[in-house]
C-alpha positions in Angstrom: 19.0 -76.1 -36.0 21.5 -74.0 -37.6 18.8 -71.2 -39.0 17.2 -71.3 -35.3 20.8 -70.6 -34.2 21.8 -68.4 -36.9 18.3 -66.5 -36.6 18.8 -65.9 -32.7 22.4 -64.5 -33.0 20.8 -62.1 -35.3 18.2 -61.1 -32.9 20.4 -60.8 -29.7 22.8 -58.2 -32.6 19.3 -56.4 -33.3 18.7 -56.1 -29.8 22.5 -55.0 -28.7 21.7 -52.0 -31.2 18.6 -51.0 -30.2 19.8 -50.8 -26.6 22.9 -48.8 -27.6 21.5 -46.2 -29.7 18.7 -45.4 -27.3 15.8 -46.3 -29.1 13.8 -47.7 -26.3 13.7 -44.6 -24.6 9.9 -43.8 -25.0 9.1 -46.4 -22.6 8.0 -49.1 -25.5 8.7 -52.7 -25.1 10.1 -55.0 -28.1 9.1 -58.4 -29.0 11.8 -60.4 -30.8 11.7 -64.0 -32.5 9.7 -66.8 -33.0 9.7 -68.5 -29.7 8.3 -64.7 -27.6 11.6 -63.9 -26.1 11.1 -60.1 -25.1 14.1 -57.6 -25.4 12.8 -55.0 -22.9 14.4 -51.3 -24.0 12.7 -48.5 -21.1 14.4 -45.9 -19.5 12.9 -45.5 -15.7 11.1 -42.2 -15.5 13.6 -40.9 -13.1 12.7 -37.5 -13.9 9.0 -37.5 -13.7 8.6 -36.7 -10.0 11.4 -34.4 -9.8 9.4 -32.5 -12.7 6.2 -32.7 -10.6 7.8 -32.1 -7.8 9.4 -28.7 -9.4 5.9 -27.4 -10.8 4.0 -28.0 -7.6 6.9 -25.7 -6.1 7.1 -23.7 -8.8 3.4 -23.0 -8.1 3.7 -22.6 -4.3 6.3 -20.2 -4.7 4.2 -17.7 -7.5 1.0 -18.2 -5.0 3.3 -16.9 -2.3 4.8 -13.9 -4.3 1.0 -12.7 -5.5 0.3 -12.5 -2.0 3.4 -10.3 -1.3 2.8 -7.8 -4.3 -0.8 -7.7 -3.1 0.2 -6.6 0.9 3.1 -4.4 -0.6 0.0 -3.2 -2.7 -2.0 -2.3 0.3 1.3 -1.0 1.9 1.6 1.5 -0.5 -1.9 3.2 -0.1 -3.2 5.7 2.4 -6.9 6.4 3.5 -7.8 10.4 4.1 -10.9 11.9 4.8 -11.7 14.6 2.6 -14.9 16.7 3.8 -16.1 20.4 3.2 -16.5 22.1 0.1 -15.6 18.8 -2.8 -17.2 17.3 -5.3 -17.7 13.6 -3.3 -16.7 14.1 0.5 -15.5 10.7 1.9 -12.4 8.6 2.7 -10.4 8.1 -0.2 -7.6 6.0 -1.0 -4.3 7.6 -2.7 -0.6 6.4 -2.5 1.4 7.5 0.1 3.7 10.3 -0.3 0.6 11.8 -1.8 -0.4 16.3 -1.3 -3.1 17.7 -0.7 -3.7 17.7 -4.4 -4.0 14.4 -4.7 -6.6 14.1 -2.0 -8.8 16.5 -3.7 -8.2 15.1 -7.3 -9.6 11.9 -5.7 -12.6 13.5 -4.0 -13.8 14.9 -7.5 -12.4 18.5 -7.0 -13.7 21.5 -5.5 -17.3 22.0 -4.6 -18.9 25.4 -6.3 -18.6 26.7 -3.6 -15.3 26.4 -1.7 -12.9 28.7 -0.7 -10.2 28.0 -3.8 -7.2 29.1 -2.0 -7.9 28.3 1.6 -6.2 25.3 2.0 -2.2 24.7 0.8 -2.7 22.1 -1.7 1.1 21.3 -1.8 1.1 20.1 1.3 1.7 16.2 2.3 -1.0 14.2 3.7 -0.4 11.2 6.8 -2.5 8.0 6.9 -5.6 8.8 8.9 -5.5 12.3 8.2 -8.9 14.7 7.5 -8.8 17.6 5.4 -11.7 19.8 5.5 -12.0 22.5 2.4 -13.6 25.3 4.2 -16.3 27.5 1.9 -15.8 30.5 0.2 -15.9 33.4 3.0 -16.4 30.8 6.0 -12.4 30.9 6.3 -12.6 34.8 6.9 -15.1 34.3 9.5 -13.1 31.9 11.4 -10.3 34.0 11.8 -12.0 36.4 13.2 -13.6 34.1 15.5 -10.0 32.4 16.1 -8.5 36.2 17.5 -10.8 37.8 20.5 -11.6 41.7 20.1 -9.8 43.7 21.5 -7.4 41.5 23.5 -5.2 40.2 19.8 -5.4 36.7 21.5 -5.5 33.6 19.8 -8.6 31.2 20.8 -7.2 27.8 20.4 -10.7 26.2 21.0 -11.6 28.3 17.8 -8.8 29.0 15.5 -8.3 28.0 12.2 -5.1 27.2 10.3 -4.1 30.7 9.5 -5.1 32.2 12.9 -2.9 29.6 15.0 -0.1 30.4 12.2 0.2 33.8 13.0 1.3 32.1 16.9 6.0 32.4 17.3 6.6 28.8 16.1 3.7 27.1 15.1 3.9 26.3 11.4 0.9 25.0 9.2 1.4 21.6 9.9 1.7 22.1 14.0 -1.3 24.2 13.4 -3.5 20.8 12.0 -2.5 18.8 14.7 -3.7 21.5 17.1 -7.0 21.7 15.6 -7.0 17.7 15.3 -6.3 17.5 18.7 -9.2 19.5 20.0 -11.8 18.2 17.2 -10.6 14.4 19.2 -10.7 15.8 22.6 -13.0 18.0 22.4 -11.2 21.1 22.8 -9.0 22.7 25.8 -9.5 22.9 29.1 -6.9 25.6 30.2 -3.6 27.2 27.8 -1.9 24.2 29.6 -3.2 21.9 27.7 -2.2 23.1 24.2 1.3 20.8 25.4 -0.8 17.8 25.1 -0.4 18.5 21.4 2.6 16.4 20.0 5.2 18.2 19.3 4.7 21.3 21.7 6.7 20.6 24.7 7.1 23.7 27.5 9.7 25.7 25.5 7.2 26.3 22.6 4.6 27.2 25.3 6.5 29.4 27.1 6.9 31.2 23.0 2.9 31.5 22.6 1.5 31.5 26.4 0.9 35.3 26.5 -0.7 35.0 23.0 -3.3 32.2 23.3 -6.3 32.0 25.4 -9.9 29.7 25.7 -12.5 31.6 26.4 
């Protein structure tokens, strides 16, 4: 009776020390003495779900910002369409704030052909925009078309760049938007309708009115 007592009062010590230095933390349980009394020693795993919990959000939240680089991506391209005397006419795709340069560079270069210095490559390019490289010579022949003999007026149904550049206050890039304007609406009608063009309000027409014509 007294070694059964003696032995138990050593178990329950055993057990007291197990419990205070941690050791059934890995989840384990413990088997003590003769008769199959268990000393338990587990640590709940508290943390399990909050860890789960934090990588399923941890993952959400990388999903989510893969999406944003990828539209900021997209955000941060352009589309021109590049035609005339290049390498591979076609829309091309550059990053905005892009020249004219660029555009080219993307459309494989000059064609054989093309007019080297007809077109300002410094310039900036817009979303949307076309840029045609005109041929070597053809630019010549379209200013000559753009003025009519005799008369010193500027055709705007016909008129390139530099023609509609020689016009008091129309710059290069007022000069695009004048050509895009009729290549969308298929030309103009009257002078008049040269205001239709953004950016040319009746103070500029009153500048150029005695100087343009559509015949």
């Amino acid at each position: 009776m007294m070694k059964k007592r003696k032995f138990r009062n050593v178990c329950l010590m055993t057990v007291c020390v197990l419990l205070c230095c941690g050791c059934g933390r890995n989840g384990t349980a413990i088997v003590i003495g003769e008769e199959g009394r268990e000393a338990v020693a587990q640590e709940l795993p508290e943390t399990a779900g909050q860890s789960e919990a934090s990588g399923e959000s941890g993952a959400g939240e990388g999903a989510a910002g893969a999406e944003r680089s990828d539209a900021r991506a997209q955000e941060a391209l352009i589309r021109v369409y590049v035609c005339g005397a290049v390498a591979n006419p076609g829309v091309v795709e550059i990053p905005r704030g892009s020249r004219v340069e660029d555009a080219l560079n993307a459309a494989g270069g000059f064609g054989a052909d093309a007019g080297r210095e007809a077109v300002n490559l410094a310039d900036w390019v817009s979303d949307g925009q076309k840029l045609y490289f005109p041929r070597e010579g053809e630019e010549a022949q379209e200013s000559e078309a753009g003025s009519e003999a005799g008369s010193g007026l500027v055709n705007i149904n016909t008129a390139d760049v530099a023609a509609l550049c020689t016009l008091p206050g129309i710059g290069e890039s007022r000069a695009r938007d004048i050509i895009s304007y009729r290549e969308a609406n298929g030309g103009f009608e009257s002078c008049e309708d040269i205001m239709k063009v953004s950016g040319i309000k009746t103070g500029a027409y009153e500048k150029i009115r005695d100087k343009i014509t559509v015949q």
